[in-house]
Each structure stands twice: as C-alpha cells, then as structure tokens.
C-alpha positions as a LaTeX table, in Angstrom:
\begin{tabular}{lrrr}
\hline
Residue & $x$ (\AA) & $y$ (\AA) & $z$ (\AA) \\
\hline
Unk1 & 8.49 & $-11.11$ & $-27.68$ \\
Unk2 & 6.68 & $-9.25$ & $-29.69$ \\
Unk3 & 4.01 & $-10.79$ & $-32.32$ \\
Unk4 & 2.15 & $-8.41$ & $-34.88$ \\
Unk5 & $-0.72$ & $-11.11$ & $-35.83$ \\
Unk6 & $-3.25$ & $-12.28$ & $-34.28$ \\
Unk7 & $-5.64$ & $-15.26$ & $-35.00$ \\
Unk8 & $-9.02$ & $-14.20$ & $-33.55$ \\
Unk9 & $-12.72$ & $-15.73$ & $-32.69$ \\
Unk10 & $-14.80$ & $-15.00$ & $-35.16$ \\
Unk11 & $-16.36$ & $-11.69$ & $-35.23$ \\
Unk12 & $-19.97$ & $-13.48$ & $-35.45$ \\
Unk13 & $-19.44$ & $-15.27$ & $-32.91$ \\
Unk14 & $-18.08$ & $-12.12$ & $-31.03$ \\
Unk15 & $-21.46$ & $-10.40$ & $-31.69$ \\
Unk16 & $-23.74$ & $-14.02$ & $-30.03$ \\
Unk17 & $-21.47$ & $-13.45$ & $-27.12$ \\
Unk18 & $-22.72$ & $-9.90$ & $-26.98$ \\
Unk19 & $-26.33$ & $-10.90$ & $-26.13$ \\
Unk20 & $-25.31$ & $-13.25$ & $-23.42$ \\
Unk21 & $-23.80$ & $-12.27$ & $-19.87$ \\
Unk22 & $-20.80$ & $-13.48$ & $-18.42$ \\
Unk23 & $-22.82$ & $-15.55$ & $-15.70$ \\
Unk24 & $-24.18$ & $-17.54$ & $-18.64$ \\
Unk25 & $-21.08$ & $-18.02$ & $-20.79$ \\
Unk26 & $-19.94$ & $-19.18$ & $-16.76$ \\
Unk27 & $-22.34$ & $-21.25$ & $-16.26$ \\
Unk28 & $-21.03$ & $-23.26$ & $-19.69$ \\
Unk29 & $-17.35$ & $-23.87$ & $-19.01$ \\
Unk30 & $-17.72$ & $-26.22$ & $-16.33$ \\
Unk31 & $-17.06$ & $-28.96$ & $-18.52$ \\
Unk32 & $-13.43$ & $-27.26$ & $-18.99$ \\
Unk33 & $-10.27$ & $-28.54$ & $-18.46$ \\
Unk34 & $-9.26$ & $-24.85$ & $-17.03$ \\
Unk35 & $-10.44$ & $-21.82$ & $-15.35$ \\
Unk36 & $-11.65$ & $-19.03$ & $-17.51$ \\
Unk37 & $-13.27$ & $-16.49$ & $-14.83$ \\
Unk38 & $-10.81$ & $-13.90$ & $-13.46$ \\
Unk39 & $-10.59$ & $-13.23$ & $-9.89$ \\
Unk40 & $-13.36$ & $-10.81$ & $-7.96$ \\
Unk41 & $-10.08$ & $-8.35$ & $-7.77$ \\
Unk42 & $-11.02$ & $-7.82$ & $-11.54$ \\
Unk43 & $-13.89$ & $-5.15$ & $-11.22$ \\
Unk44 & $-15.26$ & $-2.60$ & $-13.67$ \\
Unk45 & $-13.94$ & 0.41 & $-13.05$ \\
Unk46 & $-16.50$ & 2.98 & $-15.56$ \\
Unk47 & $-19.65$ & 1.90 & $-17.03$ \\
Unk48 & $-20.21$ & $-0.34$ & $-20.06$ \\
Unk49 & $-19.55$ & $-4.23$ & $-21.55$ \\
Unk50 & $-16.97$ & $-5.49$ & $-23.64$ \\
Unk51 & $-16.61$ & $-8.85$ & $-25.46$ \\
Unk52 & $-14.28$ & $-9.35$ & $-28.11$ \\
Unk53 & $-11.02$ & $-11.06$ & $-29.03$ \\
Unk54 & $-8.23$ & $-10.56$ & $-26.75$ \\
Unk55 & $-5.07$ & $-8.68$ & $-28.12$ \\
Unk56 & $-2.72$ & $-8.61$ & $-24.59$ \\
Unk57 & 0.42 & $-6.58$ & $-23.32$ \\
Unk58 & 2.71 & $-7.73$ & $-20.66$ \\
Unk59 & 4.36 & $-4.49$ & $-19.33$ \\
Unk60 & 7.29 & $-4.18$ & $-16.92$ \\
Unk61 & 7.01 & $-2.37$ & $-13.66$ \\
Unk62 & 6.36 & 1.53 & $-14.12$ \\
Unk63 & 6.20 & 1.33 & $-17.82$ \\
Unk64 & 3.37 & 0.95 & $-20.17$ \\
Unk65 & 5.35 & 0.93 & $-23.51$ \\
Unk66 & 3.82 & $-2.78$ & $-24.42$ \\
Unk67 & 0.93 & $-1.60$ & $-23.86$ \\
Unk68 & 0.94 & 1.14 & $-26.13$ \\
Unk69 & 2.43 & $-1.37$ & $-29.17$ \\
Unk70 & $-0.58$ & $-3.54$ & $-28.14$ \\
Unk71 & $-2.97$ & $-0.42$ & $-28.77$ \\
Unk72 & $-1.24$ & 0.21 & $-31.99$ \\
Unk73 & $-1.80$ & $-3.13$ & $-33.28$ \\
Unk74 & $-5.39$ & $-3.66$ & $-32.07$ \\
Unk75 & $-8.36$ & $-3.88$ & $-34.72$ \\
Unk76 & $-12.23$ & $-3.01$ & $-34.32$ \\
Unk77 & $-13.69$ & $-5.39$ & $-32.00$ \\
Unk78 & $-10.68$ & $-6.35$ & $-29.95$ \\
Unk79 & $-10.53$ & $-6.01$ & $-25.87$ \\
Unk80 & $-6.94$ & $-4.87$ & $-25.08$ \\
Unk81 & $-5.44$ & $-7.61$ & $-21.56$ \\
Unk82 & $-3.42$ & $-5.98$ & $-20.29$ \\
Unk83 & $-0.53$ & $-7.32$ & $-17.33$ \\
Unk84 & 1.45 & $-5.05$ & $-15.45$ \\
Unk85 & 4.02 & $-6.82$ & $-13.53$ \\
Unk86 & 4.25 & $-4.09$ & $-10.73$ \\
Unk87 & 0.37 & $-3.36$ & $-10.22$ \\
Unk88 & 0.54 & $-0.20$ & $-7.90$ \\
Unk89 & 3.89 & 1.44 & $-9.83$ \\
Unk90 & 2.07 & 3.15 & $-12.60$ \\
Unk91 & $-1.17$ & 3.16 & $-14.55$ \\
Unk92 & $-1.24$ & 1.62 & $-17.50$ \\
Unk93 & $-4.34$ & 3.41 & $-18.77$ \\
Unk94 & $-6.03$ & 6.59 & $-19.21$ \\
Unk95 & $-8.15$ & 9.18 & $-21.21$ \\
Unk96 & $-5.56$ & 9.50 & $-24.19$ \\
Unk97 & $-5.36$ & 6.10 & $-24.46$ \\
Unk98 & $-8.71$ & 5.66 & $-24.55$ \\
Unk99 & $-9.68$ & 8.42 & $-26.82$ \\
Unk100 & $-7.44$ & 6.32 & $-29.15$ \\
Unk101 & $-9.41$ & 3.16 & $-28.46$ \\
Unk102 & $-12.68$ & 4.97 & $-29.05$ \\
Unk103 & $-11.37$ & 5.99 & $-32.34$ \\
Unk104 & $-9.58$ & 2.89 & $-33.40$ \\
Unk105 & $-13.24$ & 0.88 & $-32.58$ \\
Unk106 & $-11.66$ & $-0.93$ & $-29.35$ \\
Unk107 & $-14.61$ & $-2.69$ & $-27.51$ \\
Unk108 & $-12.90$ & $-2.36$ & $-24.02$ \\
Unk109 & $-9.80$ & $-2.92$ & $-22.03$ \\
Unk110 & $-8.98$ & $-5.00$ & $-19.02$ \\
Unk111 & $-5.91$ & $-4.39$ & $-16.84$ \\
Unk112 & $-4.48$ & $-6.65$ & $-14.38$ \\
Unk113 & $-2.85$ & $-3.35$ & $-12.79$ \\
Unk114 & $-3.64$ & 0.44 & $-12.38$ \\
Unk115 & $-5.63$ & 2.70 & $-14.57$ \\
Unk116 & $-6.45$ & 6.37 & $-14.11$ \\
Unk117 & $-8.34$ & 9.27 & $-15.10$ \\
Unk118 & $-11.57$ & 7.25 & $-14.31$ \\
Unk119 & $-13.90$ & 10.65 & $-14.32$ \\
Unk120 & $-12.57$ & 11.37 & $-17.97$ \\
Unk121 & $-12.70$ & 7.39 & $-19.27$ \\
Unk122 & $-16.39$ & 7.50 & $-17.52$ \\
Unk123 & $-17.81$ & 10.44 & $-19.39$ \\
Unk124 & $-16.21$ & 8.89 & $-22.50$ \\
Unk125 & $-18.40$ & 5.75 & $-22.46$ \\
Unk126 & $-15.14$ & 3.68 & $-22.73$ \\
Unk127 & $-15.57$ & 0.31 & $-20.52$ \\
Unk128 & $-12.03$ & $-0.43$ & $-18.51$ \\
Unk129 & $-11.81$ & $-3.28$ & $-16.05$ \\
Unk130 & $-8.92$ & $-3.04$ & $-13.50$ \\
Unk131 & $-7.88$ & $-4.03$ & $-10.44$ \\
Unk132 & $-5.95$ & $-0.71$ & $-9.27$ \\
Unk133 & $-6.68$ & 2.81 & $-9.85$ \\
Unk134 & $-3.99$ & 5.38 & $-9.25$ \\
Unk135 & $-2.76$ & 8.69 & $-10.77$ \\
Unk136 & 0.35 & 7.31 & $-11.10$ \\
Unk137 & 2.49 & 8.44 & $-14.30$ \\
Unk138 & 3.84 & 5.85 & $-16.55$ \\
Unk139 & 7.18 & 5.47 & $-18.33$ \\
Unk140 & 7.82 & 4.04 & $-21.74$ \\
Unk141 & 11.32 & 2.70 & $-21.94$ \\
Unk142 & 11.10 & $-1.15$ & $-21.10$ \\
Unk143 & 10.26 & $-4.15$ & $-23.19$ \\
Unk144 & 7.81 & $-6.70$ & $-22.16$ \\
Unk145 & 5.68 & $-8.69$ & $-24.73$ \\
Unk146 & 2.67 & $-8.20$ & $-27.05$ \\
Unk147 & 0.36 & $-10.79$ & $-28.10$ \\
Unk148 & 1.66 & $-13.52$ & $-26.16$ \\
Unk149 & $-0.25$ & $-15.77$ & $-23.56$ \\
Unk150 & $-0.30$ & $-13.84$ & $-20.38$ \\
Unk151 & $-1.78$ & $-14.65$ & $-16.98$ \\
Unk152 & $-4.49$ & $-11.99$ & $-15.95$ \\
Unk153 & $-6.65$ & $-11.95$ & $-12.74$ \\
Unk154 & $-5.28$ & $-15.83$ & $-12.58$ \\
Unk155 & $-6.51$ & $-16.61$ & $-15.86$ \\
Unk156 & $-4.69$ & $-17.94$ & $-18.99$ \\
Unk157 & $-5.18$ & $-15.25$ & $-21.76$ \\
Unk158 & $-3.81$ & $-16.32$ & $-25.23$ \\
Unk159 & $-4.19$ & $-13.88$ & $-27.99$ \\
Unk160 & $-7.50$ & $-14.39$ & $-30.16$ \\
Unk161 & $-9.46$ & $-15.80$ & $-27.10$ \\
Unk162 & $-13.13$ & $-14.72$ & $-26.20$ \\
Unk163 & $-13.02$ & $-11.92$ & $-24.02$ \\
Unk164 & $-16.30$ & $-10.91$ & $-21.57$ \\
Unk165 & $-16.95$ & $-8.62$ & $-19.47$ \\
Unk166 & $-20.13$ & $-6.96$ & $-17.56$ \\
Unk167 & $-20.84$ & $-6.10$ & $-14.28$ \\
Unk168 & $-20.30$ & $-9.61$ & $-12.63$ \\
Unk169 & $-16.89$ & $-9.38$ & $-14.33$ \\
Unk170 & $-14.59$ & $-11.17$ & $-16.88$ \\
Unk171 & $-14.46$ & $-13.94$ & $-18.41$ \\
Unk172 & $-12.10$ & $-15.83$ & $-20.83$ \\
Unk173 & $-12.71$ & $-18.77$ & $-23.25$ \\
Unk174 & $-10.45$ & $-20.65$ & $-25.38$ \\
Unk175 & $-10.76$ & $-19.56$ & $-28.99$ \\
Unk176 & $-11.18$ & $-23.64$ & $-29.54$ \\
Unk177 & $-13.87$ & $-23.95$ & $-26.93$ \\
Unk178 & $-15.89$ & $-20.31$ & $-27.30$ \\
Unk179 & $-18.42$ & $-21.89$ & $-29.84$ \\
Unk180 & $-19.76$ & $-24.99$ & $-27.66$ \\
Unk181 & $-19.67$ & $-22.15$ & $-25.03$ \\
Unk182 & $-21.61$ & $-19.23$ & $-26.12$ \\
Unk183 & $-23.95$ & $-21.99$ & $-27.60$ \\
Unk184 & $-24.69$ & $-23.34$ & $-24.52$ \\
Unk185 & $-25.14$ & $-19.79$ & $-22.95$ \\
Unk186 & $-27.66$ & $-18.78$ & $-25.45$ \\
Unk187 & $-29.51$ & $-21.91$ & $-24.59$ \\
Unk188 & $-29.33$ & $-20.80$ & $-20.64$ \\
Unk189 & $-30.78$ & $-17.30$ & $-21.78$ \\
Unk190 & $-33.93$ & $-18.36$ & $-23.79$ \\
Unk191 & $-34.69$ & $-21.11$ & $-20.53$ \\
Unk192 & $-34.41$ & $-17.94$ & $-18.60$ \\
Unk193 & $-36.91$ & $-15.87$ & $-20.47$ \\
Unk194 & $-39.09$ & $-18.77$ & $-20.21$ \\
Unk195 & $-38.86$ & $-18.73$ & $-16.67$ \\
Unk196 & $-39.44$ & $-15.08$ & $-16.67$ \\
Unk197 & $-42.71$ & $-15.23$ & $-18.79$ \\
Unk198 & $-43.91$ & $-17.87$ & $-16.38$ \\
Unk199 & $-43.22$ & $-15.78$ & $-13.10$ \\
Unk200 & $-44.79$ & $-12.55$ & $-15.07$ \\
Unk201 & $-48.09$ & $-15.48$ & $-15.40$ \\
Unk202 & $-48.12$ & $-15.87$ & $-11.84$ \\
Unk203 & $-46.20$ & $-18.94$ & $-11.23$ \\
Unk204 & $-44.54$ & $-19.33$ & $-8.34$ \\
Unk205 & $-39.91$ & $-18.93$ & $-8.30$ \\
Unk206 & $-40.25$ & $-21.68$ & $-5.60$ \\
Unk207 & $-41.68$ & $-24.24$ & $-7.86$ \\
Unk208 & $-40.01$ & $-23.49$ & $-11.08$ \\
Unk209 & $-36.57$ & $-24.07$ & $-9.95$ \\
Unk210 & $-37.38$ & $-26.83$ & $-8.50$ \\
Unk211 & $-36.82$ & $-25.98$ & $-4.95$ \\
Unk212 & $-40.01$ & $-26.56$ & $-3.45$ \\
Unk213 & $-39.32$ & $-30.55$ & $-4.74$ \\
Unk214 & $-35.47$ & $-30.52$ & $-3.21$ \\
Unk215 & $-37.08$ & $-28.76$ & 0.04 \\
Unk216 & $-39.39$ & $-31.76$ & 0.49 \\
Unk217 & $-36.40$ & $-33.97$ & 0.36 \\
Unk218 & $-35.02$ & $-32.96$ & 3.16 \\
Unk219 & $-37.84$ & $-33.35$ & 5.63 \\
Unk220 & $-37.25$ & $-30.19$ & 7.25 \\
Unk221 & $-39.45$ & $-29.33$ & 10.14 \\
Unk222 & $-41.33$ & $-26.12$ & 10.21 \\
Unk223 & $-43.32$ & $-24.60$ & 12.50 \\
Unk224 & $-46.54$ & $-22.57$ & 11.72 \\
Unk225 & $-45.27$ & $-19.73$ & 13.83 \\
Unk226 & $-43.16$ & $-17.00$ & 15.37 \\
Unk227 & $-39.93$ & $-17.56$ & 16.93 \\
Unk228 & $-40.45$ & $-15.37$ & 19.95 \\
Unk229 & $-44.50$ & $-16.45$ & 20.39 \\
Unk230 & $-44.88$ & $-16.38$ & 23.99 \\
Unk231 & $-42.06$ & $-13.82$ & 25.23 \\
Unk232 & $-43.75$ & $-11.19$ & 27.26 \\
Unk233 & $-44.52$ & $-7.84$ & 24.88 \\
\hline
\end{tabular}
C-alpha cells in the first residue's frame, strides 16, 4: 500500500522540538499509553540531529524500491523511517540518496536496516540513524509500502508523527500527543539551565537534586576513612 499524502506535526512545532533533546522529549512520555523510544540497536551512524515529521518505507528483503518512492514523496522538514524486512541483505541508504535528501531539504533518515557509504554521507553533513552498515547493493524490483504505520527499532511509526533524533538516539511521538510533549520538555530544559546557573554560583549538584535529602533517608553508615587503613604499606 502505497499512500501519496501525508498529514504532518506542525512545522512550528517541529522547530520547539529542535531546541530540546531526545532525553527531554523522554523524559515527557511517561504518561503514555505506548513506547515511543527505539531500541539502543538504533544508533547514529554520521554526525548531526534530525527532528521532523516522519514519512516511512517498508521495503522487502534486498530491495530498497519503497524506499526510493518514500524519498520521492518527502517534503522539507521530513525524516525518512525507513524498515527493511531483511536487515543485513542490502543497504537501504547511501550517498546518492542522500545527495537527493540534501537537495530536496530532508532533515534526516532513520533505518531499521543497513546503510552504506558512511565516509561519503559523513562529509556530506547528512544525519542517518541505522542499525546495520554494509556495502551491500540493493535491488529495486519488489513492492512493500509507503506511508503506512511501520514498526521501527520496536516502535510504532505512523506517518506525520514527531520524529527525534541526537546522540542518545530516537524518539517517536504521536502526532496527537507531540504538543503536551515537547511542552513539557521545554519546561525540563529551562529547570535545567536553572540548575546550571546555580552550579556555575557555586552550589553544590548534591543538594540541588535533592540527593543529599534522599541520602539522609536512608541512614546509611559512613565511615570517616579509608577502606584499607591499617593494612601494612
């Protein structure tokens, strides 16, 4: 099934998300009814972020046609999820493709699958997420399915969803759900550079989090010494 529209998250919303990390927008989807971080397997492959709505691709083993009609259909803004349903057969990515992202205004991609030419993407400032790398050559013969929900790095991705990615990895929210989110993280970031104007005053981490407090809690015995006082030198 292939679907040629797409209803997104808002761009301005797109570009809040953009000053937030991942581990914030994390930290606000507890409250969820569903799982929107993708598994550590998911790891950034060249440098770079990406947030943006999700356009995806579910591509058959060895081929990356889908993904290809998923590239062709993407707008400014949007991170291409891609699922390849044999992850080691062939990579779904490389620096063509991504030339073509650069100039079509892509703001990443994220493969559940292989990707290669990771030198060339690199150098090209293009950010790619992946969970295989391999030189691998690709057909394009087999149908699959473009902008439908697909499950990537064991997380639902439905077209139009919040897509975010940085170094700690990626993230999904539910186009529904991503304003209360990136609210909420933008809220955790300004109570973060609070607490990092306080430490640069010269208060102590240990009794702005609150840890010294929890740490008296639990009576814990300390001793006002070495562990090996006494041993012979």
């Amino acid at each position: 099934m292939i679907y040629l529209r797409v209803n997104r998250v808002a761009p301005g919303l797109c570009a809040r998300a953009r000053r937030v990390t991942v581990a914030d927008l994390h930290e606000n989807t507890a409250h969820l009814a569903y799982a929107g971080l993708m598994s550590p397997r998911m790891r950034r492959v060249t440098r770079g972020n990406a947030v943006g709505p999700a356009i995806t691709a579910l591509c058959r083993a060895g081929d990356n046609l889908m993904m290809h009609r998923a590239l062709s259909l993407a707008e400014p803004g949007d991170v291409l999820v891609v699922v390849s349903q044999g992850e080691t057969s062939a990579a779904q990515w490389g620096d063509i493709a991504t030339r073509f992202a650069i100039k079509r205004g892509l703001a990443g991609v994220v493969v559940q699958g292989s990707v290669r030419d990771v030198d060339a993407v690199d150098q090209l400032g293009f950010p790619v997420w992946a969970t295989e790398v391999s030189p691998a050559h690709a057909d394009k013969g087999k149908l699959g399915g473009v902008n439908v929900p697909v499950v990537c790095g064991g997380v639902v991705v439905r077209p139009g969803d919040l897509v975010a990615a940085d170094g700690d990895g990626v993230i999904v929210v539910e186009r529904r759900h991503a304003e209360a989110v990136v609210g909420g993280a933008e809220g955790k970031m300004r109570r973060e550079e609070d607490v990092a104007a306080r430490i640069a005053g010269g208060e102590m981490l240990w009794n702005i989090t609150g840890s010294s407090a929890a740490f008296q809690r639990l009576v814990a015995v300390e001793f006002d010494a070495a562990f090996d006082d006494g041993e012979a030198a």
